[in-house]
KEKE-3310 file (N, C-alpha, C; in steps of 0.2 Angstrom, whole numbers, plus 5000, padded with zeros to 4 digits):
npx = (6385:6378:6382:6380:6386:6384:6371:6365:6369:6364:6351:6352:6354:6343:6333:6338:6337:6322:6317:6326:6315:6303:6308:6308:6293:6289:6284:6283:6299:6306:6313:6328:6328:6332:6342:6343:6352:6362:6367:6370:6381:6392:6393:6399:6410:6418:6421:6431:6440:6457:6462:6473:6473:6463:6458:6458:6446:6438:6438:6432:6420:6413:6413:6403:6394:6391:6389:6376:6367:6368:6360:6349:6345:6341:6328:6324:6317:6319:6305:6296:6289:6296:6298:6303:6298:6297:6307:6301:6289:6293:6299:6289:6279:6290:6292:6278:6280:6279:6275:6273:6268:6258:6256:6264:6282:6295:6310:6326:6339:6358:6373:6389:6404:6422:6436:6447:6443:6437:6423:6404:6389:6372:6358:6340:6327:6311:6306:6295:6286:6294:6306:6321:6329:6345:6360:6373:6387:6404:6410:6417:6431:6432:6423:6410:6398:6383:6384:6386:6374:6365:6369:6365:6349:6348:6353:6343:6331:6334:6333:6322:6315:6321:6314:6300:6296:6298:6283:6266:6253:6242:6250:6261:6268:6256:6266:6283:6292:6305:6317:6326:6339:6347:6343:6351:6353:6341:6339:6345:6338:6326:6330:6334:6322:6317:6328:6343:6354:6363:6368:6380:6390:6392:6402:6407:6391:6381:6385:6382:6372:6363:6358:6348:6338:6332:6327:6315:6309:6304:6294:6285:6278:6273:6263:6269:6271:6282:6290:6301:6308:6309:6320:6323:6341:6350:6339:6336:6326:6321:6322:6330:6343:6347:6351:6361:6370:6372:6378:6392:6395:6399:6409:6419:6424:6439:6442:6455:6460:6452:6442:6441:6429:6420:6414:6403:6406:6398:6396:6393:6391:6402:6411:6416:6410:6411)
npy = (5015:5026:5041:5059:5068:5057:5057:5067:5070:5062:5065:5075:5073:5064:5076:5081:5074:5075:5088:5088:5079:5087:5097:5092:5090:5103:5107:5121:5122:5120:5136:5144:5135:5125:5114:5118:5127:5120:5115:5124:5130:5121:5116:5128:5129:5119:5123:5133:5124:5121:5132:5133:5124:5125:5121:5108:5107:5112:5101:5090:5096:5096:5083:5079:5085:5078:5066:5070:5073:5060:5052:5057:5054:5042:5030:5037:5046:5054:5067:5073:5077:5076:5082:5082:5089:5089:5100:5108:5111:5113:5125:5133:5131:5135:5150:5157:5157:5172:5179:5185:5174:5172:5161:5152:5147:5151:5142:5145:5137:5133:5127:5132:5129:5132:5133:5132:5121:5128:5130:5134:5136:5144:5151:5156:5167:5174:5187:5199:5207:5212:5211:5202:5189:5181:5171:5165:5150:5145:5132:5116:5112:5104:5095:5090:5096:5090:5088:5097:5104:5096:5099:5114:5112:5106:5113:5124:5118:5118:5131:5134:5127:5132:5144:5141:5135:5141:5147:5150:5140:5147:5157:5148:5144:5132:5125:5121:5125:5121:5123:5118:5118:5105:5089:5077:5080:5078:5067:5061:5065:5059:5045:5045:5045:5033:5025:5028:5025:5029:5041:5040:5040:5053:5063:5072:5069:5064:5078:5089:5086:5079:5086:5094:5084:5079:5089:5092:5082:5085:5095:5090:5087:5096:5099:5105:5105:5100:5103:5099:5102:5102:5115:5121:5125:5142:5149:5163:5165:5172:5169:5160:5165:5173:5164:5158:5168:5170:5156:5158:5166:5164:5153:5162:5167:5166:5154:5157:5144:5133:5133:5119:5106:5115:5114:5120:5137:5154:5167:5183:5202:5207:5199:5183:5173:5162)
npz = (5138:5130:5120:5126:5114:5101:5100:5100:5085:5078:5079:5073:5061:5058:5057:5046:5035:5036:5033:5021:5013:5018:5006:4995:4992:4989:5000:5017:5026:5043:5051:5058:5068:5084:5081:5067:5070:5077:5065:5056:5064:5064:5051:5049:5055:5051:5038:5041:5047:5045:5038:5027:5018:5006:4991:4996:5005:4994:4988:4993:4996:4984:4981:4990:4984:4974:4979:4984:4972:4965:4977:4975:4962:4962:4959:4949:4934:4917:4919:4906:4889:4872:4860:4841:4827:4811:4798:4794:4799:4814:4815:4808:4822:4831:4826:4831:4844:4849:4858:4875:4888:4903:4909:4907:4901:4891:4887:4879:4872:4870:4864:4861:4855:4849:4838:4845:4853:4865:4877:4877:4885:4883:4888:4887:4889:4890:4903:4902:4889:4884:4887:4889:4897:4898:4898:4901:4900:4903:4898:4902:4894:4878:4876:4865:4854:4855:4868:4874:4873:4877:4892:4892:4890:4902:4913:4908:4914:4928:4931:4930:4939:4949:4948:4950:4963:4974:4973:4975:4972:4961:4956:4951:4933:4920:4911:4906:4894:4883:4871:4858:4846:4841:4838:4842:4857:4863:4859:4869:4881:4879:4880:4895:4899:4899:4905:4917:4913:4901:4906:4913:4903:4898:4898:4914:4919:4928:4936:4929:4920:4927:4938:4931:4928:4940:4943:4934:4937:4951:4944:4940:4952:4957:4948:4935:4919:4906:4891:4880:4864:4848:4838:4822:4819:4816:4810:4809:4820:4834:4849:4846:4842:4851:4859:4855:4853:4867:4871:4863:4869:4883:4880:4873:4885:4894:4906:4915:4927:4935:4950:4960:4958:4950:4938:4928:4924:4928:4915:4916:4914:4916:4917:4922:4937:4952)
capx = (6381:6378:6386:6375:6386:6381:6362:6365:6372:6359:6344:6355:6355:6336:6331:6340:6333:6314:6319:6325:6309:6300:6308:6305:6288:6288:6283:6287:6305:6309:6317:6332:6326:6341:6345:6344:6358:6369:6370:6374:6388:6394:6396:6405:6415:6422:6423:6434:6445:6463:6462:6478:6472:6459:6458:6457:6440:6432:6436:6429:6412:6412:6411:6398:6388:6390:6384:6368:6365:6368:6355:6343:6343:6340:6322:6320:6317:6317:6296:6294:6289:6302:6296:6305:6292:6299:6309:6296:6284:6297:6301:6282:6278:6294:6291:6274:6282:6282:6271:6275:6262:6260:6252:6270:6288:6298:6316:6328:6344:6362:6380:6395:6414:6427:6440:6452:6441:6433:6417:6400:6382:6368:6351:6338:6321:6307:6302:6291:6285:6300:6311:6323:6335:6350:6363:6381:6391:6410:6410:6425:6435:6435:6415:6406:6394:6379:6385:6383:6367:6360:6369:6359:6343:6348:6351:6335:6325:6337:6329:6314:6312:6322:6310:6292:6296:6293:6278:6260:6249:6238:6254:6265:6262:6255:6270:6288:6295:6313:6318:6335:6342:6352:6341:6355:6353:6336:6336:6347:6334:6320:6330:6334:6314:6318:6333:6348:6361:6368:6371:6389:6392:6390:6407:6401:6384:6378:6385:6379:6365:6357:6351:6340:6331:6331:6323:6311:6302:6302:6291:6281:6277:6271:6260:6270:6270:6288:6291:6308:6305:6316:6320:6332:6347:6352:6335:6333:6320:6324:6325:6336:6347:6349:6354:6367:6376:6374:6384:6397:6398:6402:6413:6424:6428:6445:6445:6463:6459:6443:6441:6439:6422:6416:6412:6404:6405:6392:6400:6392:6392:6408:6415:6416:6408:6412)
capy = (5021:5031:5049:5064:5069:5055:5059:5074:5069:5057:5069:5082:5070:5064:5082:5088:5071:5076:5093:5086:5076:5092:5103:5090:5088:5107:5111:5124:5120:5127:5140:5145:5130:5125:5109:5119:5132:5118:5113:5128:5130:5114:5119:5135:5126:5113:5126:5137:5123:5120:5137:5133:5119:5128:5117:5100:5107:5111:5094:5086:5099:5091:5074:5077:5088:5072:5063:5072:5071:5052:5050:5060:5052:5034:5028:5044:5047:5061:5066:5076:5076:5078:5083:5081:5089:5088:5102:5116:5112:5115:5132:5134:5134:5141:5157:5158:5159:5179:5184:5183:5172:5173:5155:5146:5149:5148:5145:5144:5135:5130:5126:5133:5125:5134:5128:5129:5117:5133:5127:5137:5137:5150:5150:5164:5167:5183:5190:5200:5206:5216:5211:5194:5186:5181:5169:5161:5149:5145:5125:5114:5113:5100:5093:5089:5099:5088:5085:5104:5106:5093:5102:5118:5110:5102:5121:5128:5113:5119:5138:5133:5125:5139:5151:5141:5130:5141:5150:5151:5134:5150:5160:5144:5143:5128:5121:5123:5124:5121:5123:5117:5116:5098:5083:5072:5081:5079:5059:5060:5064:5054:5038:5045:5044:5023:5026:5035:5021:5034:5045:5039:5039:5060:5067:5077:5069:5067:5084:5096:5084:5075:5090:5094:5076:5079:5096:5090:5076:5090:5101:5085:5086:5103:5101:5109:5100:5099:5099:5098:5104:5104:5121:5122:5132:5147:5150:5169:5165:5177:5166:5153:5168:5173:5157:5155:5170:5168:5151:5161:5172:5158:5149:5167:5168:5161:5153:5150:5139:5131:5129:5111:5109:5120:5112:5127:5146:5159:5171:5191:5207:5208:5194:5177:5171:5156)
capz = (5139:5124:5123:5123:5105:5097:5102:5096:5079:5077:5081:5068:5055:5056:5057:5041:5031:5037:5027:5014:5012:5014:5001:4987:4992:4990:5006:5021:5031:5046:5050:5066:5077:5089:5077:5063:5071:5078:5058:5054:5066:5062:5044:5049:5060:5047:5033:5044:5050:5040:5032:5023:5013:5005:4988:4999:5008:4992:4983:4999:4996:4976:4983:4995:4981:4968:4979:4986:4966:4964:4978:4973:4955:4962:4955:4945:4929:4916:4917:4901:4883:4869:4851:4836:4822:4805:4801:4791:4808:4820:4811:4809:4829:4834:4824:4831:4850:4850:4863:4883:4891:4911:4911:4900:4901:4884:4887:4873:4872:4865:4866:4858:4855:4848:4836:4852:4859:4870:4876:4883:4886:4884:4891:4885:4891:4893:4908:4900:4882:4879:4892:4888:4901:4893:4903:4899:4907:4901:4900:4901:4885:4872:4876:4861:4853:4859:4875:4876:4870:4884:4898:4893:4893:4911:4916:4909:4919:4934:4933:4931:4945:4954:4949:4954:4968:4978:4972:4975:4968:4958:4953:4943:4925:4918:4907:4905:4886:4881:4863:4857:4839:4841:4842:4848:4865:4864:4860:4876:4887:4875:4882:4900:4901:4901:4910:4915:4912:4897:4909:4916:4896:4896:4903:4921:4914:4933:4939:4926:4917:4932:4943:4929:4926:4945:4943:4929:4942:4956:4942:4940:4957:4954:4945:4928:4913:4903:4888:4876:4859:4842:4835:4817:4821:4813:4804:4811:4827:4836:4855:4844:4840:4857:4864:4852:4855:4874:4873:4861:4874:4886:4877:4872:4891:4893:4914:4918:4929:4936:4955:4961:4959:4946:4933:4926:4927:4925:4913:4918:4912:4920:4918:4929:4942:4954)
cpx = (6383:6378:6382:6379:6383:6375:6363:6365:6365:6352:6347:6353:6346:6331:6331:6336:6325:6315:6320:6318:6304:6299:6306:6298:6286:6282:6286:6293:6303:6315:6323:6329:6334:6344:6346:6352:6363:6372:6375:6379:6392:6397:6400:6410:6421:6426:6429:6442:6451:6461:6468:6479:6465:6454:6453:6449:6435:6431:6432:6422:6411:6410:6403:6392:6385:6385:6376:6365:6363:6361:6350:6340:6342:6330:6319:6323:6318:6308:6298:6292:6294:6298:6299:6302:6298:6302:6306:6292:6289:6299:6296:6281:6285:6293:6284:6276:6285:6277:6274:6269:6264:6260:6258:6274:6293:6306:6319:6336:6350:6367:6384:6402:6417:6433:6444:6451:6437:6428:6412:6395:6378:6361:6347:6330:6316:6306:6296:6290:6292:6304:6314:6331:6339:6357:6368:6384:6398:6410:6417:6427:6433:6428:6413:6400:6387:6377:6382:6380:6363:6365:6366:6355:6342:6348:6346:6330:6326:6334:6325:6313:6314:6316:6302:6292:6293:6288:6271:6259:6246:6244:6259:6261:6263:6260:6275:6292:6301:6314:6323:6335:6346:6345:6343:6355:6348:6333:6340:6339:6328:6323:6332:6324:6311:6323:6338:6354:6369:6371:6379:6391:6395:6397:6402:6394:6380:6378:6382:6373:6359:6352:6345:6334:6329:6324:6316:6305:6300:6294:6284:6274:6271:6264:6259:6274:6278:6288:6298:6306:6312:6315:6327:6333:6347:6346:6331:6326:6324:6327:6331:6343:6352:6354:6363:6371:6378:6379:6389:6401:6401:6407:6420:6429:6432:6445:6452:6464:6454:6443:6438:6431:6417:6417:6411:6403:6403:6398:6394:6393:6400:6413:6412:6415:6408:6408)
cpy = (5025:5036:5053:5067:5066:5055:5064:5075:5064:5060:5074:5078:5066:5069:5084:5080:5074:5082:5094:5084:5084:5097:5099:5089:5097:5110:5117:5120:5125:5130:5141:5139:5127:5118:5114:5125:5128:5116:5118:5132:5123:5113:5124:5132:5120:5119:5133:5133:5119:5124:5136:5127:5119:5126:5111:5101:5106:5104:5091:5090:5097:5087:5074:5079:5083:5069:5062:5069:5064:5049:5052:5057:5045:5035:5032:5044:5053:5061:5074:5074:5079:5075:5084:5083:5087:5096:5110:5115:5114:5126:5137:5136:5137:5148:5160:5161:5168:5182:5181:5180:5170:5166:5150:5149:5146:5148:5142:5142:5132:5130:5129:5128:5127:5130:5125:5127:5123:5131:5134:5135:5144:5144:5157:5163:5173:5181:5194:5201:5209:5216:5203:5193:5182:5177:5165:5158:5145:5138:5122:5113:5104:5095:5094:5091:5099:5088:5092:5106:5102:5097:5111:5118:5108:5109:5124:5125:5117:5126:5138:5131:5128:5143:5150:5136:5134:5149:5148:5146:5139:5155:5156:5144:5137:5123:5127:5121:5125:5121:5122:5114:5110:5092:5077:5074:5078:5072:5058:5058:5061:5047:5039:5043:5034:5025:5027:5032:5024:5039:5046:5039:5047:5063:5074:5075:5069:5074:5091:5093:5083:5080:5090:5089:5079:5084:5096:5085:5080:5095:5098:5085:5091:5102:5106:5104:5102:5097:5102:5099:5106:5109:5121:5127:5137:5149:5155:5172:5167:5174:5160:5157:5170:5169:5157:5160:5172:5164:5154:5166:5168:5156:5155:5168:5165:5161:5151:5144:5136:5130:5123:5109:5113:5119:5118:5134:5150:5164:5180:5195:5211:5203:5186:5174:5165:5156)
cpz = (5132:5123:5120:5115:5100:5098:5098:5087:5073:5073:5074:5060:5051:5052:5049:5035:5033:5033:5023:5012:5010:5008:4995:4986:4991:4996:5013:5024:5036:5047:5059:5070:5080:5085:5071:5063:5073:5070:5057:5058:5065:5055:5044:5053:5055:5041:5035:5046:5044:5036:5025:5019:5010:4998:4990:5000:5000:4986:4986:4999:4988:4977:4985:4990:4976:4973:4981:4979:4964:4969:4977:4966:4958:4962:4955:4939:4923:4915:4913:4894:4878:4861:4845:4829:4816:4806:4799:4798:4813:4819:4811:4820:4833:4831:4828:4838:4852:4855:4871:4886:4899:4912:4907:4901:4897:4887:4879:4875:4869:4867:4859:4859:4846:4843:4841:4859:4867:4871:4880:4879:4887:4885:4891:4888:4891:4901:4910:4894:4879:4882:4893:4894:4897:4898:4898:4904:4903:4904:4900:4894:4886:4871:4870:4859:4856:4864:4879:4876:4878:4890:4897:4894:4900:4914:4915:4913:4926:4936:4932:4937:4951:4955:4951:4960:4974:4980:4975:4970:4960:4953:4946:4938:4924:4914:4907:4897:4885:4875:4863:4848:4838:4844:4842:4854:4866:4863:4866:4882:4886:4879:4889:4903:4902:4906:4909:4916:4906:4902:4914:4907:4894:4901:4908:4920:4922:4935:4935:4921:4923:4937:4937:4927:4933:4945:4937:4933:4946:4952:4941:4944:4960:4950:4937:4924:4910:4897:4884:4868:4852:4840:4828:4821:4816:4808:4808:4815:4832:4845:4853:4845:4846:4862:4861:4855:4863:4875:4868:4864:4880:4884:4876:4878:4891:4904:4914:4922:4933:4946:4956:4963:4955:4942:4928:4928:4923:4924:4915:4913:4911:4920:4922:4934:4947:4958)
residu = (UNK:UNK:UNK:UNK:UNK:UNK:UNK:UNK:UNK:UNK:UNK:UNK:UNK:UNK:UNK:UNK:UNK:UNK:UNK:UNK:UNK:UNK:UNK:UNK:UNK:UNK:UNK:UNK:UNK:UNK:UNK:UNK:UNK:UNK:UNK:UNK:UNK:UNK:UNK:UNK:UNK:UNK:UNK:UNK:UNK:UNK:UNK:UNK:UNK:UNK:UNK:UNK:UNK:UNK:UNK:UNK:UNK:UNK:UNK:UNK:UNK:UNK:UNK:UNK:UNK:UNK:UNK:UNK:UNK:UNK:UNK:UNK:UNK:UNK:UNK:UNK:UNK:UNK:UNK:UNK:UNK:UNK:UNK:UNK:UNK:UNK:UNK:UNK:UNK:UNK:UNK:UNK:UNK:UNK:UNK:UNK:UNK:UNK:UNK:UNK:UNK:UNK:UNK:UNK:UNK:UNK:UNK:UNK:UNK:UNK:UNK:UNK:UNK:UNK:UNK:UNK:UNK:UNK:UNK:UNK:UNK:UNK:UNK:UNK:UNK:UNK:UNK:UNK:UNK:UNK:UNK:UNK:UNK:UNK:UNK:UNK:UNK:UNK:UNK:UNK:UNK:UNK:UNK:UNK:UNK:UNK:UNK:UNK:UNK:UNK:UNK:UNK:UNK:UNK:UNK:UNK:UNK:UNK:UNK:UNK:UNK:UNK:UNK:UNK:UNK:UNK:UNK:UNK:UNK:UNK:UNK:UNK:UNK:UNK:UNK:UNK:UNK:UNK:UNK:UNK:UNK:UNK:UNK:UNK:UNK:UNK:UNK:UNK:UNK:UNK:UNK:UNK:UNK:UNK:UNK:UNK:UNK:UNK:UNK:UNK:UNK:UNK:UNK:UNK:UNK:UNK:UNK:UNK:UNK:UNK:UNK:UNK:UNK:UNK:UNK:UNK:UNK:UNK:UNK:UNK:UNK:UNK:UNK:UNK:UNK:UNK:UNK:UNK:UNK:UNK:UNK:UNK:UNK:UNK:UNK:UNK:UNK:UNK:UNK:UNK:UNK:UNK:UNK:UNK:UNK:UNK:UNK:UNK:UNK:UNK:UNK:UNK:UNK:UNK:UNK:UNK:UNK:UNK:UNK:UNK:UNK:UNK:UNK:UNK:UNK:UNK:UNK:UNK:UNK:UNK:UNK:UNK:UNK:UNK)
# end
């Protein structure tokens, strides 16, 4: 005879896959149904229990996050375009990117590293015409200049798809543009578009590269266009500029020590945040 928990377990686990399913198809979940509230005792009931080994829980909630990400990457690809102009045309329409358009959203992006091996990422973008969001996050030391370029790009995919998934068909705008001054990050995700076999090659390259291929096929999905776009560095455009001192803003914060799990950390107005 088979025991009403494992029914239960069963019934919990079907449930929370049909949900998954939903969210990537970007459609409604529900909400409070009596499975959805056994989970979430279930989860509070685990995250509660052996308070005094409070590390071990959250190596064991790392694992589980990798490998939501490992499944979620199986037969996907990166879906976008990736342009490489020469470098007076790259200079040419990134200078022209000055106006805010409702229907397009420009991000800008870059990595920093420190003599002393200090690492960070920025990520810049408008919100309006005269109003720029501006984001840092303090990476692990000793990464590769590259390496840090494509983990920004992976996190501007990752806010993008924060910020339209779940909008209004009539409200998304039509394309997502990324700009990045390094086209070694940028032939990254040029051959993730065949496959993502580099990907174990990228230190963390699943856990802070792969949500955003992840988050690139989701935008697809959407019906918003992606593209990835060369910008020279340091050639006084003014969202290049940004970026830069974002990730040097990033990179300045000194973490003592990183929770298990947190690859990276958003640095604030204030500081640090886990």
């Amino acid at each position: 005879m088979v025991q009403p928990s494992r029914i239960l377990r069963t019934a919990q686990r079907a449930h929370k896959g049909q949900q998954e399913n939903l969210w990537k198809q970007s459609l409604l979940r529900c909400k409070d149904c009596h499975l959805c509230f056994l989970a979430a005792a279930h989860e509070i009931k685990k995250a509660t229990r052996g308070s005094d080994a409070p590390f071990t829980q959250q190596h064991e909630y790392k694992q589980c996050s990798r490998s939501k990400i490992r499944h979620n990457l199986r037969n996907t690809l990166f879906k976008g375009a990736i342009l490489i102009p020469p470098r007076y045309v790259a200079f040419t329409e990134a200078m022209s990117e000055v106006d805010f358009e409702q229907d397009r959203l420009v991000f800008w992006t870059d990595g920093s590293r420190f003599d002393d091996c200090r690492c960070g990422i920025g990520v810049v973008y408008r919100t309006s015409t005269f109003s720029w969001t501006k984001l840092s996050w303090s990476a692990p030391k000793s990464i590769k200049s590259h390496v840090l370029e494509a983990y920004s790009i992976s996190k501007a995919l990752e806010i993008a798809w924060e910020r339209f998934h779940d909008m209004e068909m009539e409200q998304r705008p039509s394309s997502v543009c990324i700009y990045s001054d390094c086209p070694g990050a940028l032939d990254y995700f040029s051959k993730f578009r065949q496959t993502l076999a580099g990907l174990k090659e990228l230190p963390y390259g699943e856990v802070l590269v792969g949500p955003g291929i992840i988050a690139a096929e989701r935008l697809s999905v959407l019906e918003i266009a992606t593209r990835l776009q060369y910008v020279p560095g340091h050639s006084s455009i003014q969202g290049n500029t940004y970026a830069h001192r974002a990730a040097r803003k990033g990179a300045k914060f000194v973490i003592e020590k990183r929770r298990p799990g947190k690859s990276m950390i958003a640095v604030g107005a204030k500081g640090a945040r886990n």
